[in-house]
Every structure is written in structure tokens, then in C-alpha cells.
C-alpha positions as CSV (number, residue, x, y, z in Angstrom):
1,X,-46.4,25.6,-35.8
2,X,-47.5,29.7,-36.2
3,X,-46.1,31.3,-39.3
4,X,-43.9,34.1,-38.6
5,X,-44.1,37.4,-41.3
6,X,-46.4,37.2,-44.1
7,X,-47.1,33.7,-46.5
8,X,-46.7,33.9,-49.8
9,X,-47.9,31.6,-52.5
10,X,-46.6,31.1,-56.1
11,X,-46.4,28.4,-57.7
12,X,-43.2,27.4,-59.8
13,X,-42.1,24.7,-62.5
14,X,-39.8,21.7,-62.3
15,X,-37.1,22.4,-65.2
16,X,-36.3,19.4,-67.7
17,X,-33.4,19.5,-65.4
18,X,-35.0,18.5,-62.7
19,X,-34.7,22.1,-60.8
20,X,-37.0,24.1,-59.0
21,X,-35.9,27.6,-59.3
22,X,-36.8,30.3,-55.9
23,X,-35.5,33.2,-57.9
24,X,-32.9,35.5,-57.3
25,X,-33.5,36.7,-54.3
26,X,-32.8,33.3,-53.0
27,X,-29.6,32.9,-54.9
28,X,-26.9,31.3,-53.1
29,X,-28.9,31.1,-50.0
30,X,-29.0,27.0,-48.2
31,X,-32.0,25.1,-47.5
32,X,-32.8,21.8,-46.1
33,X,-35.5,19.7,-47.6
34,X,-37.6,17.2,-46.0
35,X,-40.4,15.2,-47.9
36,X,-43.3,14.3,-46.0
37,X,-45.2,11.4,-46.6
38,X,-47.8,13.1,-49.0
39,X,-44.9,14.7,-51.1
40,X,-45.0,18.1,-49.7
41,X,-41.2,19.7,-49.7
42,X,-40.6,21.6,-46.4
43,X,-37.5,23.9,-47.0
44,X,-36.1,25.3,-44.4
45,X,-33.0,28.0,-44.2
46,X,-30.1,26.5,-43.2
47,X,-26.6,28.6,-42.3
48,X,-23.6,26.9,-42.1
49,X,-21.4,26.6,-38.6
50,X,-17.2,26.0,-39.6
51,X,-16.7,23.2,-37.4
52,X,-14.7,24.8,-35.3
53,X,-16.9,26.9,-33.7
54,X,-19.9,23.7,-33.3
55,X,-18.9,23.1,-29.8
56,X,-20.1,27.1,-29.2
57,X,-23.6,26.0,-29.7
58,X,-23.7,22.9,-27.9
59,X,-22.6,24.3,-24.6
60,X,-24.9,26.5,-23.1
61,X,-23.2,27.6,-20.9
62,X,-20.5,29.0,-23.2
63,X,-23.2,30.3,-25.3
64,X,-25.1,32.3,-22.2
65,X,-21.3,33.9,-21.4
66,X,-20.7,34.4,-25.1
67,X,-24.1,36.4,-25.5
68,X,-23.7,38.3,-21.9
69,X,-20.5,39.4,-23.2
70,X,-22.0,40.9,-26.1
71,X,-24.7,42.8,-24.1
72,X,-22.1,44.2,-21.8
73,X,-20.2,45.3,-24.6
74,X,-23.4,46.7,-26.6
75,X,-23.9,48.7,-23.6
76,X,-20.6,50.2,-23.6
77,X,-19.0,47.6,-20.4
78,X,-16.3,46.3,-22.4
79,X,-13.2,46.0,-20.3
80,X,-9.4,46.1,-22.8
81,X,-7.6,43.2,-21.5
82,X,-4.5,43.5,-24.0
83,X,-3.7,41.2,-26.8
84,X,-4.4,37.3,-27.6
85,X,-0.7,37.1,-28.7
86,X,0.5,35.2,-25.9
87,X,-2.2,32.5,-26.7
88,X,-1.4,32.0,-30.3
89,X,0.4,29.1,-30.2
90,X,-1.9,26.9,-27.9
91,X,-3.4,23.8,-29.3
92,X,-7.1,23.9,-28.9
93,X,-8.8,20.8,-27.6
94,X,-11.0,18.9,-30.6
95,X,-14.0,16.6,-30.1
């Protein structure tokens, strides 16, 4: 796996606590953490999907038409097709 950016290296303290802080730059930020084997932590940045919205990025098509839809639109194609108040009361179907 290549290493996108610049690596840095520092090397930080387990609290009494048992926490390992990444400083404040990091604050509030979400990480997943695997353990390998040999006890090295891999985090890994981590953003958070409502769940609503999950079936987006498992459909690629849906995803391709989402993203061609914001080209169009980037490149000043955007068509006004009215309002999404006749819609509002549909149910929308859940997995």
C-alpha cells in the first residue's frame, strides 16, 4: 500500500487512563482501529454515513448519476425543475 502526503513520526504515551492522545488537531475526528498480529494499531479515518443515505453508496449506479449530476451542475447544466413539495409526503422504501 503507497503512502499518500508526507509520514510523520512521533511517538506518544499511554495515559494512566489508558488513552493515547493524537492532539488537537485530531479532536473530535473518528478512527477505526485494527490490531495486527504483532500489536501494531492501524487507525484509519473513518466519516460517518446517517443510515439513510447507505443505500447511496451501495448502488453504483445511483452513485455514477448522483456524481454526473454534480458535474453537470459544476459546469453550469443545471436544469430548475420546480419544487420537491409534491413529494413530501411519500414513504421512502427501507432495506
Amino acid at each position: 500500500m503507497a503512502l499518500q502526503g508526507r509520514l510523520q513520526h512521533e511517538v506518544r504515551k499511554v495515559d494512566d487512563a489508558g488513552r493515547l492522545s493524537l492532539g488537537r488537531s485530531k479532536a473530535g475526528e473518528q478512527y477505526d482501529i485494527t490490531e495486527t498480529d504483532d500489536g501494531t494499531l492501524v487507525l484509519t479515518p473513518m466519516s460517518m454515513i446517517p443510515k439513510r443515505e447507505v443505500w447511496l453508496y451501495k448502488d453504483p449506479r445511483a452513485m455514477a448519476l448522483v456524481q454526473q449530476g454534480l458535474a453537470e451542475s459544476a459546469r453550469g447544466e443545471a436544469t430548475h425543475i420546480g419544487s420537491f413539495a409534491l413529494y413530501a409526503g411519500d414513504q421512502l422504501e427501507e432495506e
